[in-house]
C-alpha angles and dihedrals in degrees: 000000000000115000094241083051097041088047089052085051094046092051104044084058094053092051090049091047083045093047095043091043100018105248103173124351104267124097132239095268089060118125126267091262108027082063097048083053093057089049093049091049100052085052089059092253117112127024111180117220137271097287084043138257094338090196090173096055126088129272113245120189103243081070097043091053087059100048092052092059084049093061098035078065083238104117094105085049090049102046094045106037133094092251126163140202130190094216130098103198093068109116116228092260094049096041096092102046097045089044084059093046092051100035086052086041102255094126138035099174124239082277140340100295108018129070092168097212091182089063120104118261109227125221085259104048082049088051096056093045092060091047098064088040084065098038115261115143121240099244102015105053101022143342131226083266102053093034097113095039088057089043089050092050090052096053105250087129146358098223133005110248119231091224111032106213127183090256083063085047094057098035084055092041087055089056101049088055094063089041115106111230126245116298087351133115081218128116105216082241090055092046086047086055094042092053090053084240088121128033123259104218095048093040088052103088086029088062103040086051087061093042086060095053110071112102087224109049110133135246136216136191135212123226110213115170093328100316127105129219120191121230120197113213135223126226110246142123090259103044089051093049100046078048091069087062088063139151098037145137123219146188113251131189144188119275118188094323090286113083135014113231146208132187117214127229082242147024107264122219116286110177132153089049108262121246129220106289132190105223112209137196105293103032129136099202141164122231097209093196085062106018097225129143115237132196108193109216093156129056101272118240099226151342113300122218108220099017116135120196112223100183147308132272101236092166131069088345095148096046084046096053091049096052095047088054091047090056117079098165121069121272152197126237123173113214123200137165128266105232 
């Protein structure tokens, strides 16, 4: 799956999870990103301007300062630090975030004294933006002239724009946020939540959408009586971790009439810390306060603290729920992964 591709799936899905809870206020026949902008803005990321988003207007690099310090998860520390700059061009809402650029050596400015905030931010100043918001180093990952080649073969963008507009900002921000960071298995949205720079509860179906985006995420299939029902998982810490069990077959038992449980022979990887997560009809999840395994085959009661989704059953659900409702003794199921 190509990443313009990958990005146009990502954010149909999202339409369709915004239209169904009503996360955001478009509708499902938005644009692409118009769509990515709402989703930045209910993170806390992205605010428009007065006369609105203006995705068809350039970047200038006032507004790229303070979208860095957005997605460096500093904004609290900006806005609240005794920072300093040398330049005396910077407007009062862009100040802060310019005076931490300049005081952790993001920025130098275009001289001693200027910054000019009202200039246009180019692809590649953008590029390299992105790229220290997910943790490659100026001068050992990449340098200002092989920025965009290095954003490209991460997957930040297909192609560079002649003309780089605030529409292009947004669609590149989305895509870092479901970019793992260097030599981490985060996503920098999973490192903004667990730096408690972006909500939790609002960043959940963000985060499982992304999760449901990679090409090579893995898939497992649980063996019942002789049937098999396909689970497509999704691509987080805790997923991959509980991955390396298998194969394995475990005990499961009844809870509430609503999900059928196991408990592993050891806590799984939780990190970043799970957020509150509404478990529906279908899920292969993990409860971290009890370290059990649940498959949910009846509608769940309420919201559970600690639970981790791991993927979705996309194959023989029905018959599966069916079959787990029918069985009232415990049970053994054996669990591998699908090469």
């Amino acid at each position: 799956m190509s990443t313009r591709t990958k990005s146009k799936f990502i954010t149909l899905l999202l339409a369709l999870l915004m239209f169904i809870i009503g996360f955001g206020h478009q509708t499902v026949f938005a644009a692409d990103s118009t769509q990515q902008a709402d989703t930045l803005k209910n993170l806390g990321l992205f605010r428009g301007t007065d006369a609105g988003y203006e995705l068809d207007k350039p970047v200038t690099r006032g507004q790229a300062a303070v979208m860095l310090v957005r997605l460096l998860g500093v904004e609290n520390e900006a806005l609240n630090g005794n920072y300093s700059h040398p330049f005396t061009d910077v407007p009062k809402w862009a100040d802060k975030y310019v005076a931490y650029m300049y005081d952790n050596g993001l920025t130098k400015g275009m001289s001693n004294k200027l910054f000019d905030p009202n200039g246009i931010c180019s692809h590649q100043m953008y590029s390299t933006f992105m790229l220290r918001a997910l943790a490659y180093e100026d001068g050992v990952d990449f340098t200002f002239a092989s920025a965009m080649q290095e954003a490209q073969e991460i997957g930040l963008f297909d192609t560079a724009t002649s003309s780089f507009l605030r529409g292009d900002m947004v669609a590149v921000s989305y895509s870092a946020l479901a970019t793992r960071l260097k030599n981490s298995d985060l996503t920098l949205l999973d490192k903004l939540v667990a730096d408690g720079a972006v909500d939790a509860r609002v960043a959940d179906s963000v985060q499982r959408l992304f999760a449901t985006s990679h090409s090579d995420n893995a898939r497992i299939k649980l063996i019942l009586d002789n049937e098999e029902f396909i689970v497509d998982m999704y691509d987080n810490p805790t997923s991959r971790d509980f991955l390396t069990m298998l194969p394995i077959t475990l005990s499961f038992e009844d809870f509430v009439g609503k999900e059928k449980i196991s408990y592993l022979s050891r806590k799984l990887d939780t990190e970043p810390a799970p957020s509150n997560s509404g478990p529906s009809v279908g899920e292969f999840a993990y409860y971290a306060p009890w370290g059990n395994l649940a498959i949910f085959y009846n509608e769940s009661a309420s919201t559970g603290n600690g639970l981790i989704v791991l993927g979705k059953i996309n194959s023989g659900m029905q018959e599966l729920e069916e079959k787990l409702a029918d069985i009232s003794d415990n049970f053994k199921m054996t669990i591998e992964r699908i090469d």
